[in-house]
NUVEXMAR-126569 format. One record per residue: residue in one letter; x, y, z of N, C-alpha, C in turn. Coordinates in steps of 0.2 Angstrom, whole numbers, plus 2048, in hexadecimal, padded with zeros to 3 digits. Layout:
<pts>
AXYZXYZXYZ ...
</pts>
This chain:
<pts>
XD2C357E08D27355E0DD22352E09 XD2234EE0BD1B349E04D15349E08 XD1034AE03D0C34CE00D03347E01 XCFF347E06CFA33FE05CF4341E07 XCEF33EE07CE933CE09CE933CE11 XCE3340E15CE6341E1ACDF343E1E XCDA33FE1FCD4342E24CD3345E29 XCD1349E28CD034FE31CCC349E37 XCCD34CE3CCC8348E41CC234BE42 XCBE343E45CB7343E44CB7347E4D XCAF348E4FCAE348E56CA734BE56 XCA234EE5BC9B34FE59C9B358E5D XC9435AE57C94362E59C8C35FE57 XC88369E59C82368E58C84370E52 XC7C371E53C7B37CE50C7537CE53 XC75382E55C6D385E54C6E38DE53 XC68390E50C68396E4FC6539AE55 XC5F397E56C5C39DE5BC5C399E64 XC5F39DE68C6039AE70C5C39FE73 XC5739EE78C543A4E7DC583A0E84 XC5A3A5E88C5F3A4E8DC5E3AAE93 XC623A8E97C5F3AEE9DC673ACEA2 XC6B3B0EA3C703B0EA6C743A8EA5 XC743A1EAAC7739DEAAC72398EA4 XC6C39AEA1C68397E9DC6C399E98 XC7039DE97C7539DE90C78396E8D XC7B393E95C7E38EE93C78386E92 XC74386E98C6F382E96C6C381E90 XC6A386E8EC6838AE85C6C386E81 XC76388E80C79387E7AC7937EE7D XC7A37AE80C79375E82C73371E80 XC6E374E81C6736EE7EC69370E76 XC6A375E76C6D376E6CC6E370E69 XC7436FE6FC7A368E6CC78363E6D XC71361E6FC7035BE73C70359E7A XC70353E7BC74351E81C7D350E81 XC7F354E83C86354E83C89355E8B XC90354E8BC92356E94C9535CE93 XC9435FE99C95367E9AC9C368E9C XC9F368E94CA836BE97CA9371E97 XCAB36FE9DCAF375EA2CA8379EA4 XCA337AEA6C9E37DEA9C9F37FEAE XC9B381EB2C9A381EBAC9737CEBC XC9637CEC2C93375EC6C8B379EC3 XC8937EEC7C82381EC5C7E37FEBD XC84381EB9C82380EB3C8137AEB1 XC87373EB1C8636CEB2C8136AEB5 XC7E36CEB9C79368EBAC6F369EB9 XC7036DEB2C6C370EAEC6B36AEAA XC65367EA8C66361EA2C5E364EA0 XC5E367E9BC5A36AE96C59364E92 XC51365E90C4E35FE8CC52361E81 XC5335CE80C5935EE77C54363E75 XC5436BE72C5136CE6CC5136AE64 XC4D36BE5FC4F368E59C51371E55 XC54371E51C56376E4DC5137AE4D XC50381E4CC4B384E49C4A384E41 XC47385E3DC46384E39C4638DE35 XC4B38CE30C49392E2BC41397E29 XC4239DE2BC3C39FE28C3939EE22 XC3439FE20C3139EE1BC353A0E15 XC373A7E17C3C3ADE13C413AAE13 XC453A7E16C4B3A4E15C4B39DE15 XC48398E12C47391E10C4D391E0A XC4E38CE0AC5538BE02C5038CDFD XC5338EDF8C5038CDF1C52387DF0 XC4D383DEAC4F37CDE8C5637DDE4 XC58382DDFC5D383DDCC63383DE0 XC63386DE9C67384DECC6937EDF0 XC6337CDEFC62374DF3C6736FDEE XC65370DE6C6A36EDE3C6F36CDE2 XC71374DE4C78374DE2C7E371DE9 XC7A373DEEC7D36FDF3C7E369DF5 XC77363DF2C7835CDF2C7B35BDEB XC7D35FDE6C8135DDE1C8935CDE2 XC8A360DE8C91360DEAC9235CDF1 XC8E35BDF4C8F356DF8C8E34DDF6 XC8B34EDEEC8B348DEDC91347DE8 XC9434CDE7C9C34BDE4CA234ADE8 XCA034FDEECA634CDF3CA6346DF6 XC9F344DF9C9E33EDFCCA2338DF9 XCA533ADF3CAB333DECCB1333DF0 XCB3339DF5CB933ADF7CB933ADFE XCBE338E01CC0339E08CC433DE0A XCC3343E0FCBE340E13CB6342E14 XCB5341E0ECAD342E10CA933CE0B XCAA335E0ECA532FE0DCA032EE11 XCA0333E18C9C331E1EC96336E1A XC9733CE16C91340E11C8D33DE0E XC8D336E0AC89331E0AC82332E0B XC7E331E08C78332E0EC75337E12 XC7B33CE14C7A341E16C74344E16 XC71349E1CC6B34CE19C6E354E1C XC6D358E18C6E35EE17C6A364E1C XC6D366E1FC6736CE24C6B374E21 XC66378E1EC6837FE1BC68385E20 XC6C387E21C6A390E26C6C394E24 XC6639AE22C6C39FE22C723A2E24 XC753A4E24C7B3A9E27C7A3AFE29 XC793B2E2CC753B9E2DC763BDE29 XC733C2E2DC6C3C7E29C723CAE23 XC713CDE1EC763CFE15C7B3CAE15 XC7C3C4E17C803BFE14C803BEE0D XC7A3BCE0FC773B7E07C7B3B2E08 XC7C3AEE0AC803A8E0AC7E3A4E10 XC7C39EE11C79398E13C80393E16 XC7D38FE1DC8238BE22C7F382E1F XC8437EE1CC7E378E1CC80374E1F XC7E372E25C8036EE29C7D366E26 XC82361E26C8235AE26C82356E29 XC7C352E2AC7B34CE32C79345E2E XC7E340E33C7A33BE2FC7C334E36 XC75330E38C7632EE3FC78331E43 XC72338E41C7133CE47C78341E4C XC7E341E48C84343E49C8734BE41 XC89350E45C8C353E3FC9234EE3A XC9234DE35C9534BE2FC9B351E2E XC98357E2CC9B35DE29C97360E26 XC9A367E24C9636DE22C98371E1B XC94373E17C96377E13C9237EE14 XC96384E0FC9338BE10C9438DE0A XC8E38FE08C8B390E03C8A399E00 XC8C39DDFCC8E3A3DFCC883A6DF5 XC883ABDF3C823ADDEFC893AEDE9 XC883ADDE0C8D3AFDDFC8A3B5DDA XC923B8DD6C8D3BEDD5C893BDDCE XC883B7DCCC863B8DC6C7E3B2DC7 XC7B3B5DCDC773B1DD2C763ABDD2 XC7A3A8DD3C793A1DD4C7C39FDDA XC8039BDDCC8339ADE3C8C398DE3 XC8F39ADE7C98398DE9C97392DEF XC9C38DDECC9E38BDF2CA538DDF6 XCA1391DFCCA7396DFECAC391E05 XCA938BE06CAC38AE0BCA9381E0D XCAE37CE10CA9377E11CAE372E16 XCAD36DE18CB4369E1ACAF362E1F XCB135DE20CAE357E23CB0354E2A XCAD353E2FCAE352E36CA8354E37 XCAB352E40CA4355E45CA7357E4B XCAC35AE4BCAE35DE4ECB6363E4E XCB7366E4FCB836DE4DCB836EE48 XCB236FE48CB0373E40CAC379E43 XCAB37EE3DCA7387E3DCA2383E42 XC9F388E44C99389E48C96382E4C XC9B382E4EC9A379E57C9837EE59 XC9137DE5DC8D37FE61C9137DE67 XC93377E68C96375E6DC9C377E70 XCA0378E6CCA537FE6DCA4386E6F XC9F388E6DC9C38FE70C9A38EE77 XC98388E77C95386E7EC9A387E83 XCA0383E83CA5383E86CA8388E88 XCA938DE82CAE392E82CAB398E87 XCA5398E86C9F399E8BCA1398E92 XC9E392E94CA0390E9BCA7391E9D XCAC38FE9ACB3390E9CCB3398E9E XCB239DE99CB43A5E9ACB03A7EA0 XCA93A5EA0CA43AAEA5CA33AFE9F XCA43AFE9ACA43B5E99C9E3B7E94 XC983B3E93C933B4E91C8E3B4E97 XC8F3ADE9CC8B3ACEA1C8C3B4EA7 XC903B7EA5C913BDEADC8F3C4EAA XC903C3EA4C903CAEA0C8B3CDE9D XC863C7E9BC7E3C9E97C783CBE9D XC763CFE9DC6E3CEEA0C6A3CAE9C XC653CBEA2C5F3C5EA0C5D3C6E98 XC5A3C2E95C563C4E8FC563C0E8B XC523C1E85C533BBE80C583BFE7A XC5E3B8E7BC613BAE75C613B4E70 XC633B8E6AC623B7E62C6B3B3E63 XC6A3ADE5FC713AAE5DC723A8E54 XC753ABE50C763ADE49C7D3ABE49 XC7D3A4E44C823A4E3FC853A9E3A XC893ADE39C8D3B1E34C923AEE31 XC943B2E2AC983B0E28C9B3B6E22 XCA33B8E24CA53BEE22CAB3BDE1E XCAB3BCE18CB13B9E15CB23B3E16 XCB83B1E18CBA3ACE1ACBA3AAE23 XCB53B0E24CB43B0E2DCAE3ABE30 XCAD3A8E2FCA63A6E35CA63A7E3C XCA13A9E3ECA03ADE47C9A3ADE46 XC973AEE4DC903ADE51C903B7E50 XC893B7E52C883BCE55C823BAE5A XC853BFE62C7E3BBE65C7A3C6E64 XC743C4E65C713CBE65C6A3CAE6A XC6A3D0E6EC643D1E73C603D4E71 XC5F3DAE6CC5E3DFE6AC633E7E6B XC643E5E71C663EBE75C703EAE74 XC703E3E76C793E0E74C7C3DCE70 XC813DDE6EC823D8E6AC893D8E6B XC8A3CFE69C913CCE6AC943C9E64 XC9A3C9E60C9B3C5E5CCA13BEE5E XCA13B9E5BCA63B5E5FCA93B0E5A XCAD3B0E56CAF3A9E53CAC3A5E53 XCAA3A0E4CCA839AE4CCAD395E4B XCB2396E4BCBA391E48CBC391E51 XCBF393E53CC0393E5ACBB398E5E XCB7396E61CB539CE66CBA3A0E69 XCB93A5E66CBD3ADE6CCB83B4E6A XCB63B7E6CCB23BEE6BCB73C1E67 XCB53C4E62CB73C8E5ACB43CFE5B XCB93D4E5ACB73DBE58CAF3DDE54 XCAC3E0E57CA73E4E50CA83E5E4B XCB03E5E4ACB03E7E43CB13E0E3F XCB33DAE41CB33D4E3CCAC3D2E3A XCA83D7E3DCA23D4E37C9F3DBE31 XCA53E0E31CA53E3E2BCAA3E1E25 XCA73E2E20CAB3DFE19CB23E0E1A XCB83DCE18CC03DFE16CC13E2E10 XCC03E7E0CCC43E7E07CCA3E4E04 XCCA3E2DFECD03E0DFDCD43E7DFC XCDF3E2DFECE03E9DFCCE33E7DF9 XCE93EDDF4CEA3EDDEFCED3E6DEC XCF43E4DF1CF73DFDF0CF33D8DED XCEC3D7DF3CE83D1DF3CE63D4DEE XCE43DADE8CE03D9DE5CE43D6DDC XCEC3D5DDFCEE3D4DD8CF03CEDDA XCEB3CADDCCED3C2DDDCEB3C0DD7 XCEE3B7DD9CEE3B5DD1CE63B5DCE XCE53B4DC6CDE3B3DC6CDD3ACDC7 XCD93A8DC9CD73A0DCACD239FDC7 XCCE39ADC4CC8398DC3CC2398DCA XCC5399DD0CC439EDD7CC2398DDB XCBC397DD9CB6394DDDCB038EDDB XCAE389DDECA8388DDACA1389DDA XC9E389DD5C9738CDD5C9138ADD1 XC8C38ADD0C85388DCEC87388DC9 XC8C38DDC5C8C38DDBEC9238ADBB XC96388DBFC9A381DBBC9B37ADC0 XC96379DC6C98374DC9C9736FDC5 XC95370DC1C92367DBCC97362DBA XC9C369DB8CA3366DB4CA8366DB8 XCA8366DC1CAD364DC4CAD360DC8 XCB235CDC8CB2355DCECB7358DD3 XCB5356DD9CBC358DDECBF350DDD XCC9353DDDCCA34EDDFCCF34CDE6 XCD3347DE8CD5345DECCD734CDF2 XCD534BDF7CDA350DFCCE134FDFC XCE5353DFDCEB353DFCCED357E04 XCF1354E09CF2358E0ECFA355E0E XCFE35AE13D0635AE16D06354E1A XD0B351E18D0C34BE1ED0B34CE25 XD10354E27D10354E2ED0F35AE2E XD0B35AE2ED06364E2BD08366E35 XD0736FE35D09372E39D01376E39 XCFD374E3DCF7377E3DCF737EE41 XCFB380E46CFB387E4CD0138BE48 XCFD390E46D04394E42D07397E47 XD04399E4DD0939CE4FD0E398E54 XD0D391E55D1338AE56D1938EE54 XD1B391E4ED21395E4CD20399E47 XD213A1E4AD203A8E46D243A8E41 XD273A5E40D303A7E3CD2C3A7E36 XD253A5E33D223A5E2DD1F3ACE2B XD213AFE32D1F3B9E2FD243BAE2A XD2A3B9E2AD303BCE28D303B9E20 XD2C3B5E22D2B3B0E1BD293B2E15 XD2D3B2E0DD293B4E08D233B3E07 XD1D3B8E02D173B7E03D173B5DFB XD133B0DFBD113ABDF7D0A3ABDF3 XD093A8DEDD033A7DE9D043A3DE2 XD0239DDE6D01398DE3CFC397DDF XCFC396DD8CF5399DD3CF4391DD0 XCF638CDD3CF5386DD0CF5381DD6 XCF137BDD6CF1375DDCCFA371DDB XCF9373DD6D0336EDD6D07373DD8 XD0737ADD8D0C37DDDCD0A380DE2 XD0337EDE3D0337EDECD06377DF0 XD04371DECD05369DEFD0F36BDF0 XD1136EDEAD19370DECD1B372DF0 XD17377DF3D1A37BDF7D1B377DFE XD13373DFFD13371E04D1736CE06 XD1B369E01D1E364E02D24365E03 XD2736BE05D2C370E05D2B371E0D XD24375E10D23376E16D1D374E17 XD1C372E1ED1736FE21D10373E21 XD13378E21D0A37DE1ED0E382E1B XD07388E19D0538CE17D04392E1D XD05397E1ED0039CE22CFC3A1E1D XCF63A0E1FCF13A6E1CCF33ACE22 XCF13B3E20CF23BAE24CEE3BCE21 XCE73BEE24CE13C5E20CE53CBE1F XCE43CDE1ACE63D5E19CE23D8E1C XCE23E0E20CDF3E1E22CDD3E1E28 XCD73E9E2BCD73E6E32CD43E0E36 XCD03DBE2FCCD3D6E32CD13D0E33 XCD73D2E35CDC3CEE33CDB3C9E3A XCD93CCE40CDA3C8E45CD43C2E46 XCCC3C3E42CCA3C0E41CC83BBE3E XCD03BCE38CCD3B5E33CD53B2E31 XCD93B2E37CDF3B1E34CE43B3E3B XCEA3AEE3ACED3AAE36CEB3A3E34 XCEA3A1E30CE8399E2ECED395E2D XCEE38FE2FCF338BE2BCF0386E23 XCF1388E22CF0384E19CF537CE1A XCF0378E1BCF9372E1ACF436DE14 XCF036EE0FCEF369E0DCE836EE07 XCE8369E01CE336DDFACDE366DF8 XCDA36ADF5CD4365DF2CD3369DEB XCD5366DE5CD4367DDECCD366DDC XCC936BDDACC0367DD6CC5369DCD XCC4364DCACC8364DC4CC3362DBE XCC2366DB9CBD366DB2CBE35FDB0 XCB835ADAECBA356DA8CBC357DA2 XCC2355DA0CC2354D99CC8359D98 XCC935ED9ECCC364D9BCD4362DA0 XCD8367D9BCE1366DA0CDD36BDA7 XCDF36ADABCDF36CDB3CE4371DB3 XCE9373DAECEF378DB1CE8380DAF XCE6382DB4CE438ADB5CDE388DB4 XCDB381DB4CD2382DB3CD1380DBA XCD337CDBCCD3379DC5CD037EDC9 XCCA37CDCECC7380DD3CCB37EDDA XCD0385DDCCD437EDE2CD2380DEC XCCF37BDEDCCF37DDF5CD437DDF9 XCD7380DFDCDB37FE02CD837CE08 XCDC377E0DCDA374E11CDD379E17 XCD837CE1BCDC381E20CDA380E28 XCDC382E2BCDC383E33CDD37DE36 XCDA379E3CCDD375E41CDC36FE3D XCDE36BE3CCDD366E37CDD365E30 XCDD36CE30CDA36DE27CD536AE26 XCCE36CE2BCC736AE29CC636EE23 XCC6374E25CC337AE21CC737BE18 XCC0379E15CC537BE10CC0382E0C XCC8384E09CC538BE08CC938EE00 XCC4392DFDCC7390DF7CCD393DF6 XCD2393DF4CD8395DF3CD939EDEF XCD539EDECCD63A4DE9CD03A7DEE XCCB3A7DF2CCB3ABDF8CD13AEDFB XCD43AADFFCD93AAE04CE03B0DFE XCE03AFDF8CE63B2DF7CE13BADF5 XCDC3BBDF4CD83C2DF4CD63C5DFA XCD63C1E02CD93C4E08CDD3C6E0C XCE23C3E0ACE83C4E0BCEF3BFE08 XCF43BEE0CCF93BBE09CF93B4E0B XCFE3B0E08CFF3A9E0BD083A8E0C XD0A3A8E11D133A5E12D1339EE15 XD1939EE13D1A397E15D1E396E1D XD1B392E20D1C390E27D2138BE27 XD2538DE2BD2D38CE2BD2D384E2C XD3237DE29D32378E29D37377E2F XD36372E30D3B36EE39D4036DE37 XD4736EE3AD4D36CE36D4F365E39 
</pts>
């Protein structure tokens, strides 16, 4: 199966952190969020709410970027912006949020003519400086569409019927390889996916441990970070011709050996072999960070130096392979198999 360059699609989302809302103003609320947008799947009642746009709230004082991190993120967005698909990053202007409360780790949303571009997320590393733990380009289904929440909203009822009045709090999170809202009243609290909207257990917002197997994955040069991004270039994306983005399209990849690919030339192989990959979380957070489909890699590659075991490698995972994620995450949360090819 060969092997190419292969852009995810574009379309338009918003974010916002803090919504005050009161029964069907949930939906009014997550909608001025987004802008002027149209109310899919609403109710009549709620369609015919047209709230004046809010602008983002701004970070507290306490939580403003540092400059060092401001750095490091226009450093890497002016690296990727050389490659497709992220030439629309150009220009870009960068907006910072936390991730909620003990993260440590920051949302960077990217707008340029007034429209999302893409996002990166920004992680604390341990030798204090910062990770890039996650990032991918478009403007629509990516992590945290407001507009997506909004919908998944109005379609279920299930925000609109089940909250009483009050002001609720709406936080970005982000838990390994999970990103989810949490919405909080004081008194309740909901968690819900930011990759697809669906409400997530309580417990996908406590850590996974690794476990044994995920801890004897390969060693990688892992990730990039404040303290070698200088000397790395990303290079070209590499995606599956006819990538298989729904893993569960065909299970037969349960049965499938588990795999760990410790170099970008022996994941590009495999793929060309099968149309993805499936990620599986180890573990009981399995349900909210996984299955994934892997169908495609991004190499950040040292100058100067061979590439075999120095390479930072991302994996291109979920509907599209917007989301990329570093590769040696994903084999320290669980496994990766190969999803079965068409005959």
């Amino acid at each position: 199966m060969p092997i190419h360059p292969h852009p995810p699609k574009d379309g338009l989302c918003g974010f916002s952190l803090r919504l005050a809302f009161a029964g069907l103003a949930l939906l009014a609320g997550l909608a001025a969020a987004c802008g002027p947008v149209s109310a899919v799947g609403a109710p009549p009642a709620a369609a015919a709410v047209h709230p004046a746009p809010v602008s983002l709230p701004a970070p507290t004082a306490d939580a403003a970027p540092s400059v060092r991190l401001l750095a490091f993120v226009q450093a890497a967005v002016d690296k990727l912006s050389q490659q497709e698909p992220y030439g629309s990053w150009i220009g870009a202007k960068p907006s910072v949020y936390p991730l909620g409360p003990g993260t440590h780790g920051w949302l960077v949303q990217l707008t340029a003519d007034g429209r999302r571009v893409g996002y990166l997320i920004v992680t604390a590393a341990e030798d204090g400086g910062y990770a890039l733990s996650e990032y991918g380009a478009g403007s629509s289904g990516l992590p945290y569409d407001l507009e997506a929440l909004r919908a998944f909203s109005a379609r279920n009822g299930l925000l609109l019927s089940s909250l009483s009045s009050g002001s609720w709090r709406l936080t970005p999170c982000y838990n390994g390889i999970l990103p989810y809202w949490r919405l909080d009243n004081g008194s309740r609290e909901l968690l819900v996916s930011a990759v697809q909207p669906e409400l997530l257990p309580v417990s996908a917002a406590a850590p996974s441990p690794d476990s044994g197997e995920a801890a004897n994955a390969p060693v990688l040069t892992g990730i990039l970070t404040s303290g070698n991004a200088d000397r790395y270039s990303p290079q070209t994306v590499l995606r599956a011709e006819a990538p298989a983005d729904d893993p569960y399209d065909n299970l037969f990849w349960l049965s499938a050996p588990r795999l760990r690919p410790s170099s970008g030339a022996e994941l590009v192989a495999l793929l060309r072999t099968s149309p993805a990959l499936v990620f599986r979380a180890s573990g009981t957070n399995g349900t909210g960070s996984g299955p994934l489909a892997v169908t495609g890699c991004q190499a950040w590659t040292p100058a100067g130096e061979p590439t075999d075991g120095a390479e930072v490698l991302y994996a291109a995972a979920g509907p599209g392979g917007q989301r990329m994620l570093p590769l040696a995450s994903l084999l320290r949360a669980g496994t990766l198999q190969a999803y079965p090819a068409q005959p």
